[in-house]
PQR file with spaces between the fields and no chain letter, atoms N, CA, C, O and H, PARSE charges and radii, in Angstrom:
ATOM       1  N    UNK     1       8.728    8.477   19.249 -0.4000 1.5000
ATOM       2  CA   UNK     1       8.721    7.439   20.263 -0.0000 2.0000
ATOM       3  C    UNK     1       8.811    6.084   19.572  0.5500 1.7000
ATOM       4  O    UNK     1       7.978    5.655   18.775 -0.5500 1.4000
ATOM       5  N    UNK     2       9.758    5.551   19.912 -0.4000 1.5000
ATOM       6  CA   UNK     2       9.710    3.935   19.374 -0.0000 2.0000
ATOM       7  C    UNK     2       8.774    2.789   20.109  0.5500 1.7000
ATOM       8  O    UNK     2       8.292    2.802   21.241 -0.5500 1.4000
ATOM       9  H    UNK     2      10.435    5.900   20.560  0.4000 1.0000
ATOM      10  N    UNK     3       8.706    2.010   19.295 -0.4000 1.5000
ATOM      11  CA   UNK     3       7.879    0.847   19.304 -0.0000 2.0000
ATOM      12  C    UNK     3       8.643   -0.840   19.271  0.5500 1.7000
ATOM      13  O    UNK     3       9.415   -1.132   18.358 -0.5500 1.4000
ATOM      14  H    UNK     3       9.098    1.999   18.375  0.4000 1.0000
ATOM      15  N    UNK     4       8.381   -1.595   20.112 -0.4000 1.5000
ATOM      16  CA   UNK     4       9.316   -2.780   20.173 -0.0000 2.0000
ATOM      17  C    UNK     4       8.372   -3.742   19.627  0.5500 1.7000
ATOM      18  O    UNK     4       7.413   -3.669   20.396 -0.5500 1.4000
ATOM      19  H    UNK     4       7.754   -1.357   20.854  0.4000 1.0000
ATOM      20  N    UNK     5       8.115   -4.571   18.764 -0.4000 1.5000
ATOM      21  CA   UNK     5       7.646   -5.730   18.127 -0.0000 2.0000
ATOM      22  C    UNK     5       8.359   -6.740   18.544  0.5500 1.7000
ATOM      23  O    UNK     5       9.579   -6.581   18.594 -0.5500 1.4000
ATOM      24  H    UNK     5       8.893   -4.630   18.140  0.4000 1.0000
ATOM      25  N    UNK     6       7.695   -8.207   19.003 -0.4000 1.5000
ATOM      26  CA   UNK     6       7.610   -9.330   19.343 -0.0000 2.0000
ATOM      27  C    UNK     6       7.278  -10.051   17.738  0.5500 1.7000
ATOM      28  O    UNK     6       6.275  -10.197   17.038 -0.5500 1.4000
ATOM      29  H    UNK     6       6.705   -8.337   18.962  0.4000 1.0000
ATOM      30  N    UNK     7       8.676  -10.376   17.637 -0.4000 1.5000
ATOM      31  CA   UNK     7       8.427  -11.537   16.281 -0.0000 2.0000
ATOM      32  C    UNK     7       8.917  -13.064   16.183  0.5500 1.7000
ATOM      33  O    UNK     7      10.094  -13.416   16.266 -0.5500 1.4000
ATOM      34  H    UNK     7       9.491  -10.258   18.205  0.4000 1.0000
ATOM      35  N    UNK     8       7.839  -13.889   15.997 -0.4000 1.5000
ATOM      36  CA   UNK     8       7.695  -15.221   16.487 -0.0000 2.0000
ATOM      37  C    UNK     8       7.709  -16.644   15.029  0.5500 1.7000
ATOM      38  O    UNK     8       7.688  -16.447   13.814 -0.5500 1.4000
ATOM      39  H    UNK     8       6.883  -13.603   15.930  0.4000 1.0000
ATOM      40  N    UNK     9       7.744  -17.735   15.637 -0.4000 1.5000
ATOM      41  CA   UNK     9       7.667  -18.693   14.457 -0.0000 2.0000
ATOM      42  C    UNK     9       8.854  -18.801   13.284  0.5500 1.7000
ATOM      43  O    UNK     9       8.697  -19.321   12.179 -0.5500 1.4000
ATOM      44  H    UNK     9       7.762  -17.895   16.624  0.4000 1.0000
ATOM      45  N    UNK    10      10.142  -18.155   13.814 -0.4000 1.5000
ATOM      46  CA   UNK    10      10.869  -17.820   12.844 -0.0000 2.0000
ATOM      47  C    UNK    10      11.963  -19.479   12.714  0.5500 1.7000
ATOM      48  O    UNK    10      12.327  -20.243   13.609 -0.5500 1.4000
ATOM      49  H    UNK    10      10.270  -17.733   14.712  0.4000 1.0000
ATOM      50  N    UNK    11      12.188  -19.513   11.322 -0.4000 1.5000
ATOM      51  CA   UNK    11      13.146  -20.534   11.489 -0.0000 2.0000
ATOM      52  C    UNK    11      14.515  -20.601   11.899  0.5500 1.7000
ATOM      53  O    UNK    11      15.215  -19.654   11.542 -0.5500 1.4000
ATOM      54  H    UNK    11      11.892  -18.893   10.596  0.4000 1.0000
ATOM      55  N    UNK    12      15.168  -21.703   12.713 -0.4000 1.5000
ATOM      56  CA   UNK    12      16.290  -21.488   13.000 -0.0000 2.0000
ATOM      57  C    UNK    12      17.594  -20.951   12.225  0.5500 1.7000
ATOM      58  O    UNK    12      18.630  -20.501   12.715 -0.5500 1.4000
ATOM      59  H    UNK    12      14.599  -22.473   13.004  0.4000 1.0000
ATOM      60  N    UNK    13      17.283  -21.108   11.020 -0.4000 1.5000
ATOM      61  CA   UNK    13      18.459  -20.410    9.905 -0.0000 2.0000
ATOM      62  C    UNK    13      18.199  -18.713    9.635  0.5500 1.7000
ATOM      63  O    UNK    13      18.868  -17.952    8.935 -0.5500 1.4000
ATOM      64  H    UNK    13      16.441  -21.473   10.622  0.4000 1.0000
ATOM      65  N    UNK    14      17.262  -18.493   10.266 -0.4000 1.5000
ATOM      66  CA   UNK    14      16.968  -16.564    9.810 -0.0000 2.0000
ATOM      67  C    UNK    14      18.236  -16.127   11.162  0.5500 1.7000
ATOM      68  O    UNK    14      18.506  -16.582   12.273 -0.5500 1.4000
ATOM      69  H    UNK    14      16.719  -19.112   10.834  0.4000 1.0000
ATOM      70  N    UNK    15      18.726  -15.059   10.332 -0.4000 1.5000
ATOM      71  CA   UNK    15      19.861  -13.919   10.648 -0.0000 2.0000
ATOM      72  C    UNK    15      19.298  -12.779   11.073  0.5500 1.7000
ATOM      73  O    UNK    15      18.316  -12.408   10.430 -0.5500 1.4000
ATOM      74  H    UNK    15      18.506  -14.689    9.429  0.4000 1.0000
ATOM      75  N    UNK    16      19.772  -11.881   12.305 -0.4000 1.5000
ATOM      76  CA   UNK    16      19.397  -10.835   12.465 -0.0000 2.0000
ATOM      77  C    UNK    16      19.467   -9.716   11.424  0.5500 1.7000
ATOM      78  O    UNK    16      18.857   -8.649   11.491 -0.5500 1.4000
ATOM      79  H    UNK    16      20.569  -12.182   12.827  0.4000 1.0000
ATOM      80  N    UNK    17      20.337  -10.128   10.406 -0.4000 1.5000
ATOM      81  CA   UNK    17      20.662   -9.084    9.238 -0.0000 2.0000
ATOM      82  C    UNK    17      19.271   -9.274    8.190  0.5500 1.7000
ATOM      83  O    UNK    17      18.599   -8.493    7.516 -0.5500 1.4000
ATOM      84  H    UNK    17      20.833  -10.995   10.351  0.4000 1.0000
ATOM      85  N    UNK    18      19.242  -10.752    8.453 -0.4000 1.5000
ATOM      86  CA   UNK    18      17.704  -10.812    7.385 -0.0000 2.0000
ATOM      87  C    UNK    18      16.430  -10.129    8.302  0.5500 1.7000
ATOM      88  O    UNK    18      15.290   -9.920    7.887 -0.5500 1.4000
ATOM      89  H    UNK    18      19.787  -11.387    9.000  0.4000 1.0000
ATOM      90  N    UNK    19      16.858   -9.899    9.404 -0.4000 1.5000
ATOM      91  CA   UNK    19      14.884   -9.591    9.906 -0.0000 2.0000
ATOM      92  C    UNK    19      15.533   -7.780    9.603  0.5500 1.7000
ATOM      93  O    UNK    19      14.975   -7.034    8.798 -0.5500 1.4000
ATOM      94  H    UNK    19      17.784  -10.069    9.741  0.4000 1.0000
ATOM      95  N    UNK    20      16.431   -7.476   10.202 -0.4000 1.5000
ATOM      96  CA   UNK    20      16.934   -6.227   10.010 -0.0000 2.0000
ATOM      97  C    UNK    20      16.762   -5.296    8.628  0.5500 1.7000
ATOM      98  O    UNK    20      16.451   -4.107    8.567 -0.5500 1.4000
ATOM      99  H    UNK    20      16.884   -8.082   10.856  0.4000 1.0000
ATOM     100  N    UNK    21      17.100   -6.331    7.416 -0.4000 1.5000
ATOM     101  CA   UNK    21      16.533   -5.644    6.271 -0.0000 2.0000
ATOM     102  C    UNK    21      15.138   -6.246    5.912  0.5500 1.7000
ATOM     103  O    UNK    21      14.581   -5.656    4.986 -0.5500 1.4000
ATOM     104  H    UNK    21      17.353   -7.297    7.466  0.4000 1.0000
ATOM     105  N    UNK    22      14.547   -7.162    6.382 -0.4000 1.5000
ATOM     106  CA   UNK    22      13.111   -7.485    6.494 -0.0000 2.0000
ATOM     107  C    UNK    22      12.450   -6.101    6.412  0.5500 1.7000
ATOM     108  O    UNK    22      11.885   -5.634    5.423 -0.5500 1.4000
ATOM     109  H    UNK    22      14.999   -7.641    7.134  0.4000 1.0000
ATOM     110  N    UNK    23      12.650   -5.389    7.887 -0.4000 1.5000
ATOM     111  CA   UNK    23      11.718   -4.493    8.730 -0.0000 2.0000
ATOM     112  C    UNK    23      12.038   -3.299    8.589  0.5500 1.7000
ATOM     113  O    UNK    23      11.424   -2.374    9.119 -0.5500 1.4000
ATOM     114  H    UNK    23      13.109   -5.768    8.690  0.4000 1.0000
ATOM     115  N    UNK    24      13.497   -3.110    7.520 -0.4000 1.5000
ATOM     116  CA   UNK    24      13.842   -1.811    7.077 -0.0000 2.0000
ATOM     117  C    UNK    24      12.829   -1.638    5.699  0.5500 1.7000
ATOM     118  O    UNK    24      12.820   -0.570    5.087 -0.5500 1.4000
ATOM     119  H    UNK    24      13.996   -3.861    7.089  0.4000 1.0000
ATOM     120  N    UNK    25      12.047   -2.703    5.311 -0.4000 1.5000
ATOM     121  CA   UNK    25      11.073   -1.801    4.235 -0.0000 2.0000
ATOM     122  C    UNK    25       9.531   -1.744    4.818  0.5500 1.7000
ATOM     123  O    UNK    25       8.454   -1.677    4.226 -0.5500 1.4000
ATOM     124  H    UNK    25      12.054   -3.571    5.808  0.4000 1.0000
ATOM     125  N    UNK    26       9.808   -1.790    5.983 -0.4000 1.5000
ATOM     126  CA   UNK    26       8.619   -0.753    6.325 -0.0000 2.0000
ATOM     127  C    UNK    26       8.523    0.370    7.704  0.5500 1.7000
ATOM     128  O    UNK    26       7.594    0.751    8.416 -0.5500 1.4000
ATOM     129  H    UNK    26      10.683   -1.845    6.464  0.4000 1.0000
ATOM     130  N    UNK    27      10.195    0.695    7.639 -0.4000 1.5000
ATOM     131  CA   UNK    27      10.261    2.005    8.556 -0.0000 2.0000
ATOM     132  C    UNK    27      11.989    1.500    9.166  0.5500 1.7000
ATOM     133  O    UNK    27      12.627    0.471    8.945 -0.5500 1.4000
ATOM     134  H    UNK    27      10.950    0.385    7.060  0.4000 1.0000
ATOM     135  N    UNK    28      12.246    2.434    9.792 -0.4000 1.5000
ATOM     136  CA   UNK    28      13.638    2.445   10.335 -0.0000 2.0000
ATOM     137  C    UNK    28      13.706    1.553   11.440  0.5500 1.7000
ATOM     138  O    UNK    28      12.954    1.738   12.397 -0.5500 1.4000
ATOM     139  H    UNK    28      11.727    3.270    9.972  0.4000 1.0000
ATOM     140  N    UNK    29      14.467    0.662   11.430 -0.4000 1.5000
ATOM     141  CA   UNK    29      14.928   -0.636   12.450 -0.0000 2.0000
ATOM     142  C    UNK    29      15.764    0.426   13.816  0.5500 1.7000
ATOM     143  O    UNK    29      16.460    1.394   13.508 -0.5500 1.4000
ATOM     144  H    UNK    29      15.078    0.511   10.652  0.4000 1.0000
ATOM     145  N    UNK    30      15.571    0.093   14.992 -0.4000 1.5000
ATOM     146  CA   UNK    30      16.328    1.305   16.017 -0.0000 2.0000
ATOM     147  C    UNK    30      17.581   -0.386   16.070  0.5500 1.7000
ATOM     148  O    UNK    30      18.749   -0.516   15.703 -0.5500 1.4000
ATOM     149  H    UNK    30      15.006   -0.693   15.242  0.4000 1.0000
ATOM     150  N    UNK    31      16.689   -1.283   16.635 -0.4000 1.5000
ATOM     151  CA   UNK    31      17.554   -2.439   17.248 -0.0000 2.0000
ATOM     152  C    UNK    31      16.615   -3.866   16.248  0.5500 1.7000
ATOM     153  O    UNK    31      15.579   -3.713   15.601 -0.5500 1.4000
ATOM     154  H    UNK    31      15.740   -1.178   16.932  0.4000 1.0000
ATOM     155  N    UNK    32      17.341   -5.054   16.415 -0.4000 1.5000
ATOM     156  CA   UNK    32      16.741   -6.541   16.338 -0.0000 2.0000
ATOM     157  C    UNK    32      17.719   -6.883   17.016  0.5500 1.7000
ATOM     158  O    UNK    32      18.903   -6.556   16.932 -0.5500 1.4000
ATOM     159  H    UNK    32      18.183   -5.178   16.941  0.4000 1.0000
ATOM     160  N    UNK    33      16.967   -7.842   17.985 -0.4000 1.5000
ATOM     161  CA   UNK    33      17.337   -8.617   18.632 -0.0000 2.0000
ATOM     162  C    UNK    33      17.130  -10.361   18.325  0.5500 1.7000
ATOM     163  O    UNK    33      16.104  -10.865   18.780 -0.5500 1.4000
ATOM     164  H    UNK    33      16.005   -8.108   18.052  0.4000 1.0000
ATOM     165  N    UNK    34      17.821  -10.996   17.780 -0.4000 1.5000
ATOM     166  CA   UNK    34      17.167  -12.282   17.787 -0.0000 2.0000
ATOM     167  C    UNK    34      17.581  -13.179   18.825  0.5500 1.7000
ATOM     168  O    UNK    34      18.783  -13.123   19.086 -0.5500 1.4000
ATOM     169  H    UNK    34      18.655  -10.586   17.410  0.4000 1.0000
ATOM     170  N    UNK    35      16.875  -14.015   19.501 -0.4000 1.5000
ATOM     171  CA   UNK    35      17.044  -14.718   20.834 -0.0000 2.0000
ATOM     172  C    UNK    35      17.663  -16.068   20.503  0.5500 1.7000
ATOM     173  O    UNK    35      17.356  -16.943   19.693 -0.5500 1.4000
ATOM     174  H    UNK    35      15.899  -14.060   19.289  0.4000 1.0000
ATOM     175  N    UNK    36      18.534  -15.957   21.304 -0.4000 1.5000
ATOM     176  CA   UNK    36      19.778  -17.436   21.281 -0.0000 2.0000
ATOM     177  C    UNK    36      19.552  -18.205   22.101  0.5500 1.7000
ATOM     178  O    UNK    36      19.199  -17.711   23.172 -0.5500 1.4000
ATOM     179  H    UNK    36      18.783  -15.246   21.962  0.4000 1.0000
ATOM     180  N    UNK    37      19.645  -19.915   22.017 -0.4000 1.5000
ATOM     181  CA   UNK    37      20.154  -20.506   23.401 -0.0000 2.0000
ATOM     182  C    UNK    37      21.190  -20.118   23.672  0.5500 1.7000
ATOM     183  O    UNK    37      21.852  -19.757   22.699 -0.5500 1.4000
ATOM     184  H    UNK    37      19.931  -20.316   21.147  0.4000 1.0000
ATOM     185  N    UNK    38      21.836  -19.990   25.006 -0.4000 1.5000
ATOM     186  CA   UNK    38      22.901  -19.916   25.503 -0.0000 2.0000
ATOM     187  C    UNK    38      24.167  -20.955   25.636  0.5500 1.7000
ATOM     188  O    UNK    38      25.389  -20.874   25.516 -0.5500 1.4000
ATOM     189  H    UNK    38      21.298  -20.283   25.796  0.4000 1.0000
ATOM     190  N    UNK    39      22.921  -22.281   26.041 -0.4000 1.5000
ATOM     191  CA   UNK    39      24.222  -23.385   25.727 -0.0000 2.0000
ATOM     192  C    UNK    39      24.506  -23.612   24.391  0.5500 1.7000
ATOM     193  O    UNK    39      25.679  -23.620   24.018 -0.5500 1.4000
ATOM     194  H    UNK    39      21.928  -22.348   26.138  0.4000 1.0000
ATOM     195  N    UNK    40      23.321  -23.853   23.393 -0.4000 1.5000
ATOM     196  CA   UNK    40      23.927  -24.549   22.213 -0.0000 2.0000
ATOM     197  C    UNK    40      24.162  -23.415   21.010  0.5500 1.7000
ATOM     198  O    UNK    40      24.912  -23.679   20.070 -0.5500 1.4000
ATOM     199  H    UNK    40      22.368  -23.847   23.696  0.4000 1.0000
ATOM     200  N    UNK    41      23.598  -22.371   21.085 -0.4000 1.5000
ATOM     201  CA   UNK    41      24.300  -21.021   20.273 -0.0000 2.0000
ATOM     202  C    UNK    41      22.965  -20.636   19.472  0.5500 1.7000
ATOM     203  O    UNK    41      22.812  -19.451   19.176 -0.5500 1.4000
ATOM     204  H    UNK    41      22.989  -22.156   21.849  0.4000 1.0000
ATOM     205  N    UNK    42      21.907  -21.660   19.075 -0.4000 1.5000
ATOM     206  CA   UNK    42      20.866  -22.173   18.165 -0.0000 2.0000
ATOM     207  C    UNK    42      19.923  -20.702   18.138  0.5500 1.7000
ATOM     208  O    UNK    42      19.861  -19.998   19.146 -0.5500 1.4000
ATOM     209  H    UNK    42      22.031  -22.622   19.316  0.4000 1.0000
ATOM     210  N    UNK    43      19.404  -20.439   17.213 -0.4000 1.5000
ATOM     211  CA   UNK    43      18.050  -19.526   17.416 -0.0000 2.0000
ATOM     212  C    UNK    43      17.194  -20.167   18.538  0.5500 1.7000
ATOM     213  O    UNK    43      17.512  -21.296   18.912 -0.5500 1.4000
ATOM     214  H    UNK    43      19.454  -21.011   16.394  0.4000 1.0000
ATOM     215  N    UNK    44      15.856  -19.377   19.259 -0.4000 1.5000
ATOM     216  CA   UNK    44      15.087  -20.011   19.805 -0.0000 2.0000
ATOM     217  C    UNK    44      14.260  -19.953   18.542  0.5500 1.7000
ATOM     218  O    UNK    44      14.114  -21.062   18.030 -0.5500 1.4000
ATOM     219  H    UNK    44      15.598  -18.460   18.955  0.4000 1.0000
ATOM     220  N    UNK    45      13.735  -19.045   17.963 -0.4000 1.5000
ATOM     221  CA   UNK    45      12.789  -18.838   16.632 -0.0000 2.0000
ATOM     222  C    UNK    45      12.092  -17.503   17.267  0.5500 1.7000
ATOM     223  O    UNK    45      10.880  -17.422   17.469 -0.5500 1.4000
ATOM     224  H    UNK    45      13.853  -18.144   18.379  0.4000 1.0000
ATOM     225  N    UNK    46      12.720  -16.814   17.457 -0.4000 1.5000
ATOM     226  CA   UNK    46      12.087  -15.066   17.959 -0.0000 2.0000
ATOM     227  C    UNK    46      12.814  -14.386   18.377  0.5500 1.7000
ATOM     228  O    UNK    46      13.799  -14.658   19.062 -0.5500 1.4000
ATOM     229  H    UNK    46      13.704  -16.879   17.293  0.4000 1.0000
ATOM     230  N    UNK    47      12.320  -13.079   17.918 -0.4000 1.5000
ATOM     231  CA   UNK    47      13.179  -11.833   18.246 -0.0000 2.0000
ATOM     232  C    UNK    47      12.628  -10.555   18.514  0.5500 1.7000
ATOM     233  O    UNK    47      11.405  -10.618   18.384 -0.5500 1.4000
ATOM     234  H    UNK    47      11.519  -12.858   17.361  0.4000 1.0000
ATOM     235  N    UNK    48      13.059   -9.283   18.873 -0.4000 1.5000
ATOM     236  CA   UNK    48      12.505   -8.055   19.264 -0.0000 2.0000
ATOM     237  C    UNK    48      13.116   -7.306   18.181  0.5500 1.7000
ATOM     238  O    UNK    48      14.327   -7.186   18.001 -0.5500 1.4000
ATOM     239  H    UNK    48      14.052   -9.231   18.979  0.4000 1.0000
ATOM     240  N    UNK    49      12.217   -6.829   17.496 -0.4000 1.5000
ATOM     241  CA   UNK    49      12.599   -5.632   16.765 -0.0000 2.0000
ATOM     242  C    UNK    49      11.960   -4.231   17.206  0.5500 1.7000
ATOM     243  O    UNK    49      10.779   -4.131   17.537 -0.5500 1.4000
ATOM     244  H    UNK    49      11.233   -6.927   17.641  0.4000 1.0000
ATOM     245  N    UNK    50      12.793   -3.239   17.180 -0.4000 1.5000
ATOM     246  CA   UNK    50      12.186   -1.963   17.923 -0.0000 2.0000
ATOM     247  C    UNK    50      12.608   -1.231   16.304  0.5500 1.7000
ATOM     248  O    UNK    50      13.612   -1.182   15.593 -0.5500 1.4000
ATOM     249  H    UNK    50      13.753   -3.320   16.911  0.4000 1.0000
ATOM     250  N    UNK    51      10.905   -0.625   16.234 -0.4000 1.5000
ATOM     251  CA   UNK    51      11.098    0.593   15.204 -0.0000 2.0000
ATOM     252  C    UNK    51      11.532    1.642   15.697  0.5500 1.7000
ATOM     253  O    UNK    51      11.878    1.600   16.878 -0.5500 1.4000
ATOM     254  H    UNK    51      10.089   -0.665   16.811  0.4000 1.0000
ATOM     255  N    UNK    52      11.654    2.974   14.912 -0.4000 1.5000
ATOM     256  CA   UNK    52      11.893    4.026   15.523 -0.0000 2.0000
ATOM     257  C    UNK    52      10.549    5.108   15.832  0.5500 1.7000
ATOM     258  O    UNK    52      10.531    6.144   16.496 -0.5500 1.4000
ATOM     259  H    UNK    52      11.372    3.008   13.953  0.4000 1.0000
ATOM     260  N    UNK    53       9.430    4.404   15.052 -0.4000 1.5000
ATOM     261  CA   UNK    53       8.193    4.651   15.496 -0.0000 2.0000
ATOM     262  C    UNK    53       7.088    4.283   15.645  0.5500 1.7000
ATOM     263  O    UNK    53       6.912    3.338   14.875 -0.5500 1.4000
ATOM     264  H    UNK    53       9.445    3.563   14.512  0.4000 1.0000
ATOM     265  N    UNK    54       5.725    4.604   16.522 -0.4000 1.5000
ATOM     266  CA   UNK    54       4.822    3.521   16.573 -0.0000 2.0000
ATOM     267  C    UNK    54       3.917    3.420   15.078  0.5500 1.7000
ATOM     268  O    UNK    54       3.019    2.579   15.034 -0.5500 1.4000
ATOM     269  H    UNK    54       5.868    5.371   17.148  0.4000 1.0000
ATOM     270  N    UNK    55       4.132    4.145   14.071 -0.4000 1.5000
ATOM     271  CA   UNK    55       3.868    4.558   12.632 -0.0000 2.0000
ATOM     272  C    UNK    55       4.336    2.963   11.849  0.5500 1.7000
ATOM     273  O    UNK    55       3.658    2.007   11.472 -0.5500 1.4000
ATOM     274  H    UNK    55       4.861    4.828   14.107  0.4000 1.0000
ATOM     275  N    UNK    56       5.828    3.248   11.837 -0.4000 1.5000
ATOM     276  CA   UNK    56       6.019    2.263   11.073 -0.0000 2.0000
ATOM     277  C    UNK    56       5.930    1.049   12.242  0.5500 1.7000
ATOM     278  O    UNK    56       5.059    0.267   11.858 -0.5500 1.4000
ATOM     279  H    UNK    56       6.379    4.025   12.143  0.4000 1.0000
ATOM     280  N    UNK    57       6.410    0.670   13.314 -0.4000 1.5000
ATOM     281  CA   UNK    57       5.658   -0.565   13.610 -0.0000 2.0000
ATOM     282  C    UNK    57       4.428   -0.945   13.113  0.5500 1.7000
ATOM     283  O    UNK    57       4.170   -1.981   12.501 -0.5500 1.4000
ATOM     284  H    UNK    57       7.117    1.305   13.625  0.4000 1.0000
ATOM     285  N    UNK    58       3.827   -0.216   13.356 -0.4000 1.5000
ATOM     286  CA   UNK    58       2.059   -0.503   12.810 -0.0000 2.0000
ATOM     287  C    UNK    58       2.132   -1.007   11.328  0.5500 1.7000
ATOM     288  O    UNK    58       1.592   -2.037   10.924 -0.5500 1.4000
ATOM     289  H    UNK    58       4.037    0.626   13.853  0.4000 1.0000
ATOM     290  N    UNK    59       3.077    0.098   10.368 -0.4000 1.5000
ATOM     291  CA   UNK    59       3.031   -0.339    9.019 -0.0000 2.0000
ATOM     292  C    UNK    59       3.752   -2.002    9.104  0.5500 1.7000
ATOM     293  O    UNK    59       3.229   -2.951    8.520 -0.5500 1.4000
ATOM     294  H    UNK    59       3.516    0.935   10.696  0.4000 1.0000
ATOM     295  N    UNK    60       5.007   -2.127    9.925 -0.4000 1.5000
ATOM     296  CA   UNK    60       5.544   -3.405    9.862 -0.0000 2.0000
ATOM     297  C    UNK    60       4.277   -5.031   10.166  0.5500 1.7000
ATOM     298  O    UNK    60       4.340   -6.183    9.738 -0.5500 1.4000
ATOM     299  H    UNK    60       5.431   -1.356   10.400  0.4000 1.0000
ATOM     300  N    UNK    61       3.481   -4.476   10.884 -0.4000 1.5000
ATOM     301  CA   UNK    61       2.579   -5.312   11.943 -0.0000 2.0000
ATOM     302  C    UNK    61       1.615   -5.577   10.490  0.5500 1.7000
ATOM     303  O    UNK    61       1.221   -6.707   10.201 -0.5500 1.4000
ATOM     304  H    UNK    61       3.430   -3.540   11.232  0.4000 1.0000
ATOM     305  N    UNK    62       1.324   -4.419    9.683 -0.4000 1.5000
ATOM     306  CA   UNK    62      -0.026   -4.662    8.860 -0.0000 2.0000
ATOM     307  C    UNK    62       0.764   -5.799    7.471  0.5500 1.7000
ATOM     308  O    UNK    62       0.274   -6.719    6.817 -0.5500 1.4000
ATOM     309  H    UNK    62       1.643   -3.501    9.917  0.4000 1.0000
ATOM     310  N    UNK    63       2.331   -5.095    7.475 -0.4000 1.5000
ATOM     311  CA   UNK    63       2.756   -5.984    6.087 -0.0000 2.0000
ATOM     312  C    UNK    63       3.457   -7.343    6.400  0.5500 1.7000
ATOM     313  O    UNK    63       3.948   -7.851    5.393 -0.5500 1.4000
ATOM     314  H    UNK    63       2.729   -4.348    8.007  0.4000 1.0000
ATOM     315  N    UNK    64       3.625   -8.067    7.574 -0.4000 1.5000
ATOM     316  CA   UNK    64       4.456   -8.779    8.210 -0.0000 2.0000
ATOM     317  C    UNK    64       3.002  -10.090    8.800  0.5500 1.7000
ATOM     318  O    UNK    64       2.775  -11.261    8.495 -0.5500 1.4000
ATOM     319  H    UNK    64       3.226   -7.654    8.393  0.4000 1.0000
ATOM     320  N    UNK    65       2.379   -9.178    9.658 -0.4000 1.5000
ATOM     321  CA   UNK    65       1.283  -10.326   10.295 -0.0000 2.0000
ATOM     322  C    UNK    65       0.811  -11.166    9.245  0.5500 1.7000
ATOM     323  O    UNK    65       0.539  -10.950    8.064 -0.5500 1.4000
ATOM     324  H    UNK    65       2.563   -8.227    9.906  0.4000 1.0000
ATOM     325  N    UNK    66       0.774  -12.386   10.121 -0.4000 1.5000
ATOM     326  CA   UNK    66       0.404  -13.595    9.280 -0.0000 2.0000
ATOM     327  C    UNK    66       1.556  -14.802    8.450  0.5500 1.7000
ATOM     328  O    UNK    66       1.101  -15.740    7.797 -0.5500 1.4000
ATOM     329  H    UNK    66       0.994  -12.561   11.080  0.4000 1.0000
């Protein structure tokens, strides 16, 4: 069963490819999503990453928080 993480505070220059191999060393990435404005293209500074389990979310949550 997968797990979706809420990840916040991020700067406008981070890439979904950087949170993507971020969160691939601590379990299998299913999706990242990073959130756009629509008008101006910009990061908002957050995104959804869904593990492929609530295992490694947890591991992502313990090596990531903070």
């Amino acid at each position: 069963m997968s797990a979706k993480l809420f990840v916040g505070n991020l700067s406008p220059d981070t890439t979904g490819d950087e949170l993507r191999t971020l969160f691939s060393n601590a379990g299998e990435v299913e999706s990242c999503q990073l959130i756009m404005d629509r008008d101006t293209g910009a990061s908002k500074g957050f995104a959804f990453i869904e593990m492929n389990s609530k295992d490694n979310a947890n591991a992502a949550k313990t090596q990531f928080n903070g």
